[in-house]
C-alpha positions in Angstrom: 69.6 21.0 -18.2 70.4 17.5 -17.3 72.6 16.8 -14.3 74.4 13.2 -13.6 76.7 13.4 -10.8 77.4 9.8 -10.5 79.2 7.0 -12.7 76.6 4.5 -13.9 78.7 0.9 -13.7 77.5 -2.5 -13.5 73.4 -1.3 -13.5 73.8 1.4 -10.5 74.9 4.5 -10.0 78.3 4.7 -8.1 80.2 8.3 -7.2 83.5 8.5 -9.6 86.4 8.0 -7.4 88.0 11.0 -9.2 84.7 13.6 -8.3 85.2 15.4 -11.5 82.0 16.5 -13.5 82.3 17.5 -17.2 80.0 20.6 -18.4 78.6 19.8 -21.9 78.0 22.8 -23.4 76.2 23.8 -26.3 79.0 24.8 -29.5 75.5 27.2 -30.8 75.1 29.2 -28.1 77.6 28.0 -25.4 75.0 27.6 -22.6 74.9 24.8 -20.0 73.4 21.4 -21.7 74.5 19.0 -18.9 76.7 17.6 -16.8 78.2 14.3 -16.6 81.5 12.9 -14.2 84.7 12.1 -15.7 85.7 8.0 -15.2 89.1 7.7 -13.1 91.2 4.4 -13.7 90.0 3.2 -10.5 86.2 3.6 -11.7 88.0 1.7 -14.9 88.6 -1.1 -12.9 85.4 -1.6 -11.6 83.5 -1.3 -14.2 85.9 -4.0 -15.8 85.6 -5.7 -13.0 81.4 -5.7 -12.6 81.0 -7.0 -16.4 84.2 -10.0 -15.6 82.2 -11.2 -12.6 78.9 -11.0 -15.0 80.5 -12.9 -17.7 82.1 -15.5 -15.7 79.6 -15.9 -13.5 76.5 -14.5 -14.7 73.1 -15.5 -15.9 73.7 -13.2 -19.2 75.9 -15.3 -21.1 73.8 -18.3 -20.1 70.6 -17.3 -21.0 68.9 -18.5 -24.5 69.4 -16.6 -27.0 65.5 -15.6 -27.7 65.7 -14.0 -24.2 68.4 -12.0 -24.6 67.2 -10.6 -27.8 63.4 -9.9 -26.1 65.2 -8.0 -23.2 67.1 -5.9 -25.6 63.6 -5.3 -27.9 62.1 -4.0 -24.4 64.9 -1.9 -24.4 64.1 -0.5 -28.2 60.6 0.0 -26.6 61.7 2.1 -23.9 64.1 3.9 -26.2 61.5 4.4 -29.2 59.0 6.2 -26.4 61.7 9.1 -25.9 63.6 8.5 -28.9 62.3 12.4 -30.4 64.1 13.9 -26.4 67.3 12.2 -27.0 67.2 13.7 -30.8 66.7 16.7 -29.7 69.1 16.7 -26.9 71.6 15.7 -29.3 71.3 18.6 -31.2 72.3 20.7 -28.1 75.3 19.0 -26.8 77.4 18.8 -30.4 75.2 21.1 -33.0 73.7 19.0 -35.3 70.4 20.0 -37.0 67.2 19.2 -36.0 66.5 17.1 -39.5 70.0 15.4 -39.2 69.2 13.8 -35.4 65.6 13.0 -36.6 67.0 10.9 -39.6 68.9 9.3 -37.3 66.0 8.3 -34.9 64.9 7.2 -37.5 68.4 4.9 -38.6 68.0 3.9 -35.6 65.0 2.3 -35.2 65.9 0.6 -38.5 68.7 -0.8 -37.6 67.1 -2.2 -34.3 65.1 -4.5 -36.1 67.6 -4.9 -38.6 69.6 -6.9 -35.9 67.0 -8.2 -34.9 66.1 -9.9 -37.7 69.8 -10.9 -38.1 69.9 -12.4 -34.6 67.3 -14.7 -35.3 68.4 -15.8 -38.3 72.3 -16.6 -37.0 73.4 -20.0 -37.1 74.4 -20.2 -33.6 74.9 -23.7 -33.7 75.6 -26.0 -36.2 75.3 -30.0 -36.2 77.3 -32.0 -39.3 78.9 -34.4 -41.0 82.9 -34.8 -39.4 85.7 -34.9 -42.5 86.8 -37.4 -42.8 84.4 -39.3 -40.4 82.2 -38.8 -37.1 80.2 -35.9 -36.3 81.0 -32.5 -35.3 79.3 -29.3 -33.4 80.2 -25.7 -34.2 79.1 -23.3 -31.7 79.1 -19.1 -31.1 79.8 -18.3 -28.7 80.3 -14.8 -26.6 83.8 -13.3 -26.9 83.8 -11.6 -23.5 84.2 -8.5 -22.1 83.6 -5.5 -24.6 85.2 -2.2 -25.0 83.1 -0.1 -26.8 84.4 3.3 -27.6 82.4 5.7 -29.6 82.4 9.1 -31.2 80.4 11.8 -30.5 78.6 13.1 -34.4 75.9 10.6 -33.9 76.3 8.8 -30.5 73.6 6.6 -29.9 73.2 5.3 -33.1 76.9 4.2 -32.9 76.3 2.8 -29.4 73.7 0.6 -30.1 75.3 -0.3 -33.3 78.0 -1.9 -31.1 75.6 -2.7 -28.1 72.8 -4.7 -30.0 75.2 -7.3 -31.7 77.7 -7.4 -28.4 75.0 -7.6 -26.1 72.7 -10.5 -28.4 75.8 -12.4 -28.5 76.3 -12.9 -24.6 78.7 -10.6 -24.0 79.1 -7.6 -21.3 80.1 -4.4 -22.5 82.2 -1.4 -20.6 80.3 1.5 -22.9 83.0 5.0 -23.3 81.4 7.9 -24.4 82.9 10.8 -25.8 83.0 13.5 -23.8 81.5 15.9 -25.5 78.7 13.9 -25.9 78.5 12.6 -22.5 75.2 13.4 -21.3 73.1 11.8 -23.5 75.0 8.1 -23.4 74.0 8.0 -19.8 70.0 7.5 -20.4 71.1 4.0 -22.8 72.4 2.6 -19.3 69.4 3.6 -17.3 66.8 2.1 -20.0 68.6 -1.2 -20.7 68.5 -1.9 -16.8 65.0 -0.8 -16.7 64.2 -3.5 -19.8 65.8 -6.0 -17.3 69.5 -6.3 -18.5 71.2 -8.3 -15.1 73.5 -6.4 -13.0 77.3 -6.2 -14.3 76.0 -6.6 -17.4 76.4 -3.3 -18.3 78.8 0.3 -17.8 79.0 3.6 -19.2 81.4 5.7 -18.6 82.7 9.0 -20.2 86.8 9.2 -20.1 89.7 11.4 -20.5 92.4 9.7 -23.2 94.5 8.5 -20.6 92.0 6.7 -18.5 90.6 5.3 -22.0 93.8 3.7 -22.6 93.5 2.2 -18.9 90.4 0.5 -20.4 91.6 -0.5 -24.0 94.6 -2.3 -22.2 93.0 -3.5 -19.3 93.3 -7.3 -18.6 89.6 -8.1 -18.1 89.0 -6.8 -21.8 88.4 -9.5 -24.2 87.0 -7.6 -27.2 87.2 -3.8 -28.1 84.9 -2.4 -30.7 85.4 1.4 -31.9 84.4 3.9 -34.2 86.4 7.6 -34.3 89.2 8.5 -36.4 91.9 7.0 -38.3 95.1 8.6 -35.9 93.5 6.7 -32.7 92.4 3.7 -34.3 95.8 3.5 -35.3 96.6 3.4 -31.8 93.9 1.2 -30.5 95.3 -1.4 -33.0 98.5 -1.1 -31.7 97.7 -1.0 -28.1 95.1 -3.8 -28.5 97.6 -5.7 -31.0 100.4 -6.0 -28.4 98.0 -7.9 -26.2 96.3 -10.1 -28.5 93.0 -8.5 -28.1 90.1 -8.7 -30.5 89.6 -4.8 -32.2 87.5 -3.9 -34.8 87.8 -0.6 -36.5 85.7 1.7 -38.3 87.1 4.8 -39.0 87.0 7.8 -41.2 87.0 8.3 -44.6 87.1 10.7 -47.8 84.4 9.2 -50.1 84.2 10.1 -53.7 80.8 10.5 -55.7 81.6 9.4 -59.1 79.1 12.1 -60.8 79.0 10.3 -65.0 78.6 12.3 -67.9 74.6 11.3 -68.4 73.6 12.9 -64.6 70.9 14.4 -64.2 72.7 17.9 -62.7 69.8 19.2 -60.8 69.2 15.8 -59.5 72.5 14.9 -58.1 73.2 18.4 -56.9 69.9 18.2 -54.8 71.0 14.5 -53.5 74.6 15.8 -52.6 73.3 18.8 -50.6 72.5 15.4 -47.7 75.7 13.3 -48.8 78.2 15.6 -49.2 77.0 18.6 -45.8 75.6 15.9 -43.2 75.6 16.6 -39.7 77.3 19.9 -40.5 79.8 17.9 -42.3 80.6 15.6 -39.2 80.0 12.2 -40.9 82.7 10.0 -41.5 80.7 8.6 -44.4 80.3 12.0 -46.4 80.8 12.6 -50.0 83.3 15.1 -49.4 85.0 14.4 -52.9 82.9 15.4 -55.6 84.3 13.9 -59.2 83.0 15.1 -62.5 83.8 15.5 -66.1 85.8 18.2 -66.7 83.6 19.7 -69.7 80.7 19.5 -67.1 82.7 20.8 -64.1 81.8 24.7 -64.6 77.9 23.9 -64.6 78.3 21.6 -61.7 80.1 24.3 -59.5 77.3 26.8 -60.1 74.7 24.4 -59.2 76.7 23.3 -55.9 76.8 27.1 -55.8 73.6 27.9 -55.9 72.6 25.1 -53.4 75.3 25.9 -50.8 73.8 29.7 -50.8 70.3 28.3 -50.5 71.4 26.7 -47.0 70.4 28.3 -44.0 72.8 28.2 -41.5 72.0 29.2 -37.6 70.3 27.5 -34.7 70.3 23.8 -35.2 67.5 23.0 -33.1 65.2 25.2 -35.9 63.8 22.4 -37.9 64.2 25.1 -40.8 68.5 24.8 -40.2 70.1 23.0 -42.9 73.8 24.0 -41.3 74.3 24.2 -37.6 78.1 24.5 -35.6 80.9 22.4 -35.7 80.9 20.5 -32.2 83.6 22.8 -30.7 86.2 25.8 -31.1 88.8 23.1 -31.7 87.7 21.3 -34.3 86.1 25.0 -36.0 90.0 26.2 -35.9 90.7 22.4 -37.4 89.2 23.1 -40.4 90.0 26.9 -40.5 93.7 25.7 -40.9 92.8 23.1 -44.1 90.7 25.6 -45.6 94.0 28.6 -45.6 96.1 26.2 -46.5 94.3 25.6 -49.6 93.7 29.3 -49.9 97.8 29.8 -49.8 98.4 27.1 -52.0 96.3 29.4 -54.6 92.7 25.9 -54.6 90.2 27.8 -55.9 87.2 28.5 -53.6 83.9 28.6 -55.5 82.0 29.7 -52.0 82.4 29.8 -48.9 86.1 30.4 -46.9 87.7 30.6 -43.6 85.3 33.7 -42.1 81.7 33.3 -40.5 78.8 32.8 -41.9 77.0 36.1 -42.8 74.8 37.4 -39.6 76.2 35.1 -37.5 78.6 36.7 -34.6 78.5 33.4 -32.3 79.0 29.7 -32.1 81.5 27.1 -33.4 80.2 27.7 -37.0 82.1 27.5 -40.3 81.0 28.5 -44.2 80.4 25.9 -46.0 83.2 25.8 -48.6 83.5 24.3 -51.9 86.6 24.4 -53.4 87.0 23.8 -57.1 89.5 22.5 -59.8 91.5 20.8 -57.3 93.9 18.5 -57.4 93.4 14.9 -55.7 96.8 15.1 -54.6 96.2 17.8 -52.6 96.2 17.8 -49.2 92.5 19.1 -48.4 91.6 16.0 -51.2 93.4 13.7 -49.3 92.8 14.1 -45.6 89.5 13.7 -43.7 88.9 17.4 -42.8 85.2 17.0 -41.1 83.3 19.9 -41.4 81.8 21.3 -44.1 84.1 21.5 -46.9 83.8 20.0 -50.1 86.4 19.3 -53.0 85.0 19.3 -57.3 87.9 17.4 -58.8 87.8 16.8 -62.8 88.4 13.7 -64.7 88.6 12.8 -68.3 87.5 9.4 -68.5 85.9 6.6 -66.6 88.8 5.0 -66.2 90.3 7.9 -64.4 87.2 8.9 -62.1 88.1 5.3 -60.9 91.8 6.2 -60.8 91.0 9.3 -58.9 88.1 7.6 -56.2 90.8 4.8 -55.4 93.9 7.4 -54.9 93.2 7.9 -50.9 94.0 6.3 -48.1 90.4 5.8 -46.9 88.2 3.2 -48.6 85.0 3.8 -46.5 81.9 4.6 -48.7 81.4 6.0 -52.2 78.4 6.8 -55.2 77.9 6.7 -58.8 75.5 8.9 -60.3 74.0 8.0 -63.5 70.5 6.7 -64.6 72.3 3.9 -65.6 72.4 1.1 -63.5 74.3 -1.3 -65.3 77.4 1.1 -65.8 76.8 2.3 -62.0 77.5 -1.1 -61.2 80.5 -1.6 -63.0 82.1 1.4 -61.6 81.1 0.5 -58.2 83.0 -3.0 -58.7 86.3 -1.1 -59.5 86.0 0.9 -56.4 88.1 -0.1 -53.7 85.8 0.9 -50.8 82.9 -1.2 -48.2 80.3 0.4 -49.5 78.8 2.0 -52.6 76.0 3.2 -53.5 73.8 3.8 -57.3 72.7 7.7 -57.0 70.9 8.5 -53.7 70.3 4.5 -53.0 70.0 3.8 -49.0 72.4 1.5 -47.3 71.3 -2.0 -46.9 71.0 -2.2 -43.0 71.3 -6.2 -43.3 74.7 -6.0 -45.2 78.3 -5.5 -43.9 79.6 -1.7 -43.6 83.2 -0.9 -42.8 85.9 0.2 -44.2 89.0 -0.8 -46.5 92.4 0.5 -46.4 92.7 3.4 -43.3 89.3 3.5 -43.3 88.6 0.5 -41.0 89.1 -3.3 -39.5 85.9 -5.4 -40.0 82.1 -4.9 -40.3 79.1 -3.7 -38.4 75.3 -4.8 -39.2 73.7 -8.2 -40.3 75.5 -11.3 -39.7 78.8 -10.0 -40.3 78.7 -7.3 -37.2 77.3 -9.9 -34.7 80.6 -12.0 -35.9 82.9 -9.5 -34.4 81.5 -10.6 -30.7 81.6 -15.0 -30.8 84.4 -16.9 -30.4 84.0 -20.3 -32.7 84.3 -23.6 -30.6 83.9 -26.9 -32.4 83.2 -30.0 -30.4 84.4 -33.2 -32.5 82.0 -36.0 -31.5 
């Protein structure tokens, strides 16, 4: 077990004004992972108040930007050494499988460099020609103070996705974990001050929803940057909106895979086994919409079948678990409720239902459900559900898949599977989400992701995600 008692704020550990300690427990087995304290608004405030006076009056914002990047690579460094603990301490807190959190080291460790390379090549200044005479000099610079907020299905990963960019940029950040992920967040403040990050620099905090709102609407916050669901990035966009804050959203989503009539079934079943059941379904980029033709739907929903029964479900930290536990008993009776609904409303289930997995008696753990025939209209088609449940809807045409992958609210992420590139393409084009990809492609770490519709406000990674933390400033000369 891992034990913090204390707040870490500003590069030290401080005691929490409020002296209350959150037990992370395991959702497999319900055992003891950790412990972390629980932020007050008064520990708010200081940590607001540590990365102010390191912004204002700090070396960080200051420094070139060469050196900021080569303190945050000593930081990957120390990170990559301990990188398989954290993975595996991941799994315990939340219940995700032992060969989700080890993909994710390894996203991580791309998209380290991936920034990296994008830092370098940022135009952080820019010297031209004035229109319509003289000269003039366009600078980045730092936005401020950051409010990252992240979610708790892969935490570090999200954290340094909002760290890297915020910190290269010049800004200080006020990090707020989830808190059922709250142990493991605390080790990213404890490395980056070991790389050499000044003091103030950096906080990290796990909050209750009240104190977080203390910290979205506090006045030292310049910037906040968050990833979780739609319902509270609607209310971070409000709250931050009424002050003139800068937010940027990315939230969840209900992606459709475009499955064409020249698929290779065994193929694309085996591919959405990891794009449709990640992370125990816990992925807000998950294929969770499956679309076929409807002459083809029968033979797909034997083969998703046959692959859902071929999962082993149990212990996540057994590298042979494809399906661990939801991350808690509240978000297991969460999807209980959108799986009887569609039971009452007479969905067909192919697999899977509302009871327990067979042999297991403990644990936050749901059957992974396909249901089949459905409707898009429906509401398990139609609302982010987050677990392991899976929707086969039918089409006739193209032109209707299309129809069908653009009726949501969401607009996150999305596939086409066919051998044919060209068509993929065009399909792809008439989708109205951030990102697509041909068949089991990987996500181009350099290019924007985020989301359209409900599904987001701005991008993350390359160019584009180290935009969300300047300010522009042109000096006319």
């Amino acid at each position: 077990m891992t034990y913090f008692s204390e707040l870490f704020i500003g590069g030290r550990r401080v005691t929490s004004t409020t002296v209350r300690i959150i037990e992370v427990r395991s959702p497999y087995d319900g055992t003891v992972v950790g412990t972390a304290p629980l932020a007050g608004p008064a520990d708010i405030d200081l940590a607001v108040a540590e990365a102010r006076r390191a912004f204002d009056h700090g070396p960080w914002p200051r420094l070139p930007v060469e050196e900021r990047i080569r303190i945050i690579e000593r930081f990957h460094a120390l990170y990559e050494a301990r990188s398989d603990e954290f993975a595996r301490l991941t799994t315990r807190e939340m219940g995700a499988p032992h060969w989700f959190t080890q993909a994710i080291r390894s996203l991580i460790t791309n998209q380290s460099h991936a920034f990296f390379k994008a830092a370098r090549g940022y135009p952080w200044e820019d010297r031209r020609d004035g229109f319509p005479s003289g000269k003039g000099l366009w600078l980045r610079e730092p936005v401020g103070v950051v409010a990252a907020i992240i979610p708790w299905n892969a935490p570090h990963q999200v954290a340094l996705g909002k760290l890297y960019p915020a910190l290269i940029a010049g800004c200080t950040v006020v990090l707020k974990l989830a808190e059922e992920t709250a142990v493991d967040g605390q080790f990213l403040g404890e490395l980056f001050t070991e790389a050499g990050l000044p003091e103030g620099v950096l906080s990290v905090v796990a909050a209750d929803r009240e104190t977080s709102e203390r910290l979205i609407t506090h006045s030292g916050i310049d910037k906040i940057g968050f990833t979780g669901s739609t319902a509270v990035g609607r209310r971070i966009a409000g709250l931050g909106g009424a002050l003139l804050k800068r937010v940027s959203l990315e939230l969840g989503g209900k992606s459709a895979a475009i499955v064409l009539d020249d698929a290779d079934l065994e193929a694309t079943v085996a591919a959405l086994k990891y794009r449709s059941f990640p992370n125990n379904g816990q992925v807000c980029v998950a294929q969770t919409r499956i679309l076929v033709p409807r002459r083809r739907q029968s033979e797909y929903a034997e083969a998703m079948v046959a692959m859902i029964q071929d999962m082993t479900i149990g212990d996540p930290s057994d590298d042979a678990t494809f399906l661990g536990p939801v991350v808690s008993e509240r978000q297991r009776l969460r999807i209980i409720d959108y799986i009887c609904q569609a039971e009452a409303e007479g969905i067909r289930i192919a697999i899977g239902g509302s009871g327990m997995p067979d042999g297991m008696n403990h644990g936050n753990f749901i059957r992974p459900t396909l249901f089949a025939d459905v409707d898009n209209s429906a509401r398990i088609a139609q609302e982010e559900i987050f677990g392991p449940v899976v929707c086969m809807i039918p089409y006739d045409s193209e032109e209707e898949a299309v129809a069908l992958a653009n009726a949501s609210e969401y607009g996150l992420a999305g596939s086409v599977w066919t051998p044919d590139a060209q068509r993929a393409e065009a399909i792809a084009r008439n989708v109205r989400t951030g990102t697509m990809t041909h068949g089991n492609a990987a996500i181009d770490l350099l290019s924007p992701f985020g989301g359209f519709k409900q599904s987001g406000i701005g991008r993350e990674f390359g160019s584009e995600g180290i935009n969300h933390y300047i300010e522009h400033k042109t000096i006319a000369l």
